[in-house]
Backbone as a ProteinNet text record, in pm:
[ID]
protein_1_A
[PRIMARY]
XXXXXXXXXXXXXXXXXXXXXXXXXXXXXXXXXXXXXXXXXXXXXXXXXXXXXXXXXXXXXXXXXXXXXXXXXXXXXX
[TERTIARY]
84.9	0	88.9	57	115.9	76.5	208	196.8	114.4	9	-120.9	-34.3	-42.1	14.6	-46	-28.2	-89.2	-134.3	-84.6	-107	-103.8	-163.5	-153.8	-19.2	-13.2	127.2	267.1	261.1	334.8	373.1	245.3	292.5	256.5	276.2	268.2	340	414.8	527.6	556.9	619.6	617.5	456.2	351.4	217.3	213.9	278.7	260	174	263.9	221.5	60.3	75.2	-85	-180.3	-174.2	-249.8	-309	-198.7	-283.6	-312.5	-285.3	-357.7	-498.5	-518.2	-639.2	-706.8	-689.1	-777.6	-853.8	-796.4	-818.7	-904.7	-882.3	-951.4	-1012.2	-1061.3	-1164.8	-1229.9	-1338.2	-1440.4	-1461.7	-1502.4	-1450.6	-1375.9	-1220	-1121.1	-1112.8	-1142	-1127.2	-1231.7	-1359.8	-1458.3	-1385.1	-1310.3	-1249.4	-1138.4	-1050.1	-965.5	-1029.6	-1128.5	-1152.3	-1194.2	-1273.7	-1334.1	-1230.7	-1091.5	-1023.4	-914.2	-929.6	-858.5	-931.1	-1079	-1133	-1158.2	-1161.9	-1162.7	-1017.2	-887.3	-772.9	-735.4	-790.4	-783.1	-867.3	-973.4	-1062.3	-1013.7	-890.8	-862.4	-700.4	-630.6	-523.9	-559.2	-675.7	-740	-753.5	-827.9	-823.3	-724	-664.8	-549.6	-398.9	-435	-332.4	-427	-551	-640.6	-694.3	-678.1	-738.8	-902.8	-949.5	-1032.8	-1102.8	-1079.8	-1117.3	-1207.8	-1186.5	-1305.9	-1268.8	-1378.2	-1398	-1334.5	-1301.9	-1207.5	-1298.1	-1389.4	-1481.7	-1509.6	-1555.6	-1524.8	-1424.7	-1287.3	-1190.1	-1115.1	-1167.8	-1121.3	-1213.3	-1349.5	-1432.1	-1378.3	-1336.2	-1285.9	-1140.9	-1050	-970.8	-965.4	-1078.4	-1109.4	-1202.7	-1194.7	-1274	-1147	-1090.2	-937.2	-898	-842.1	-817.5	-943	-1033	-1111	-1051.4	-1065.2	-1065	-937	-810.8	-657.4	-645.8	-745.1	-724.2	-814.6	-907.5	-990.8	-878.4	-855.2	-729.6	-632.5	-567.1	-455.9	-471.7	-590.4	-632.3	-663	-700	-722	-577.4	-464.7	-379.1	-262	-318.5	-193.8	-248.5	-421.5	-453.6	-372
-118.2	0	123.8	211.7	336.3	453.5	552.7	636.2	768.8	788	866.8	993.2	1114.9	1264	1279.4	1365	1435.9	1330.3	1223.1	1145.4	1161	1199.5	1234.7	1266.8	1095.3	1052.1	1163	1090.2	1170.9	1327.7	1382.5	1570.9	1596.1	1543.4	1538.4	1412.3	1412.7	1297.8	1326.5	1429.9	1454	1390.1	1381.2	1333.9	1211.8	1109.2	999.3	917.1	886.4	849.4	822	975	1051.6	1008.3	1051.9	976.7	830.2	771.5	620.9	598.9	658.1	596.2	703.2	843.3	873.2	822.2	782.1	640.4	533.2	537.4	421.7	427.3	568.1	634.2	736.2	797.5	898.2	902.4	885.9	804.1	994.9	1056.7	1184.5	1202	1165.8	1195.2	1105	1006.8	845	888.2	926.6	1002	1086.9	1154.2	1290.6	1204.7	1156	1038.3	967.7	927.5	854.2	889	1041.2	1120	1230.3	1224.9	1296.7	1180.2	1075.6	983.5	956.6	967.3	930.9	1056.1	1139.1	1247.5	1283.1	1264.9	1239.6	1164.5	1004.9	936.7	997.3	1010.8	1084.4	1171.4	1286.1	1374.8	1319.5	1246.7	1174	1094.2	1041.5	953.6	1035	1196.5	1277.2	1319.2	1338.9	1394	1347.9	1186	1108.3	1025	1125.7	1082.9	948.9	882.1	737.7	740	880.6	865.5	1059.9	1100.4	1239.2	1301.2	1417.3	1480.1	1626.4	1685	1840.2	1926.4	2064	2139.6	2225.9	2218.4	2235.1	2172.2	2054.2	1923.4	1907	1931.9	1864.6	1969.6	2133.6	2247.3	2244.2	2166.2	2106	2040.5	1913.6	1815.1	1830.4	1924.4	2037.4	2081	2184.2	2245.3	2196.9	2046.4	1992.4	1867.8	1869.1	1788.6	1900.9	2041.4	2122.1	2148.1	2155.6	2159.6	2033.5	1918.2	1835.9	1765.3	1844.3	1856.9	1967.6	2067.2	2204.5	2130.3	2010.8	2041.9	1896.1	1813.8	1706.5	1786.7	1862.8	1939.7	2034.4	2080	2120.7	2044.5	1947.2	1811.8	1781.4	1730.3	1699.9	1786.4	1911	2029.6	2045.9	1989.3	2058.8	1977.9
0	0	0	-78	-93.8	42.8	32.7	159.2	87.4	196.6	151	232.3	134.8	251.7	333.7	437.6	588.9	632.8	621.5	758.1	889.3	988.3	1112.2	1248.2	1179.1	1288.8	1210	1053.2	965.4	1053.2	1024.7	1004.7	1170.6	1247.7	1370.1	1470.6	1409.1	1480.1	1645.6	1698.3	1808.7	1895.6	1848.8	1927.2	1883.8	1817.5	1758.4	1861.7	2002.3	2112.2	2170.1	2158.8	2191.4	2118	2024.8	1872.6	1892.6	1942.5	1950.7	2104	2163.7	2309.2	2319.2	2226.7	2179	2132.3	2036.7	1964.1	1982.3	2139.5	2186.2	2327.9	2380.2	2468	2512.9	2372.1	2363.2	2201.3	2239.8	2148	2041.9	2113.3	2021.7	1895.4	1968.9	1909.6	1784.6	1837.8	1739.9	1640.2	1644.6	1526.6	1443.5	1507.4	1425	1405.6	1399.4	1328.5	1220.8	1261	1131.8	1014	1055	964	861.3	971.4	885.7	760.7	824.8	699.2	599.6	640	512	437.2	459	341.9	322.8	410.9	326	256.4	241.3	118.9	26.3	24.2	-97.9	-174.3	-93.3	-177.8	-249.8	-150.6	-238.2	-359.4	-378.6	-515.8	-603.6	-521.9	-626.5	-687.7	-600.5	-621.4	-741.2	-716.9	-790.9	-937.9	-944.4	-1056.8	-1034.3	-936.8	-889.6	-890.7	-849.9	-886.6	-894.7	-1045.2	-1069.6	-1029.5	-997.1	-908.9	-964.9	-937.2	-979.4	-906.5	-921.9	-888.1	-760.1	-755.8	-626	-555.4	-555.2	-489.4	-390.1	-517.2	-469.6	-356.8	-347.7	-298.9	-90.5	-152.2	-74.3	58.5	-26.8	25.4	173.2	33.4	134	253.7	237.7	314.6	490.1	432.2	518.5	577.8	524.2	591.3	684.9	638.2	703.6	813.8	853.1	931	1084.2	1003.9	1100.6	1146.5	1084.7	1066.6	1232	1227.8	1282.8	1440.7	1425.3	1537.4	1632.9	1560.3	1589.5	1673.8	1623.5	1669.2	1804.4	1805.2	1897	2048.7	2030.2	2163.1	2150.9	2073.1	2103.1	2149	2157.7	2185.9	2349.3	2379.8	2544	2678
[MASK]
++++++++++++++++++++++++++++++++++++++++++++++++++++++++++++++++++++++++++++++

């Protein structure tokens, strides 16, 4: 399997730790984990034409990684 960008652990290595004992113990966090990989694979497919998507969509999609990139970071910085 190929390495998908902004992977969590990836662009946040220093919380790697955190990350998974979150995951595992706050049902929250683990929602917003899961919700942010799956619209970061969506936009890497788009992204690598795996599977084409529109330039609004795909600005969409974005903007909604960054959302849940920004609300992640936030529980793991308190």
């Amino acid at each position: 399997m190929s390495h998908t960008p902004h992977e969590l652990a990836a662009d946040f290595p220093e919380y790697a730790e955190k990350i998974q004992a979150l995951k595992t113990s706050d049902a929250h966090f683990a929602k917003l984990f899961e919700a942010y990989h799956e619209v970061n694979r969506q936009v890497h497919r788009a992204e690598t034409d795996v599977e084409p998507t529109g330039d609004e969509e795909m600005e969409a999609m974005r903007r909604e990684r960054i959302k849940l990139k920004d609300e992640l970071y936030a529980i793991l910085t308190k």
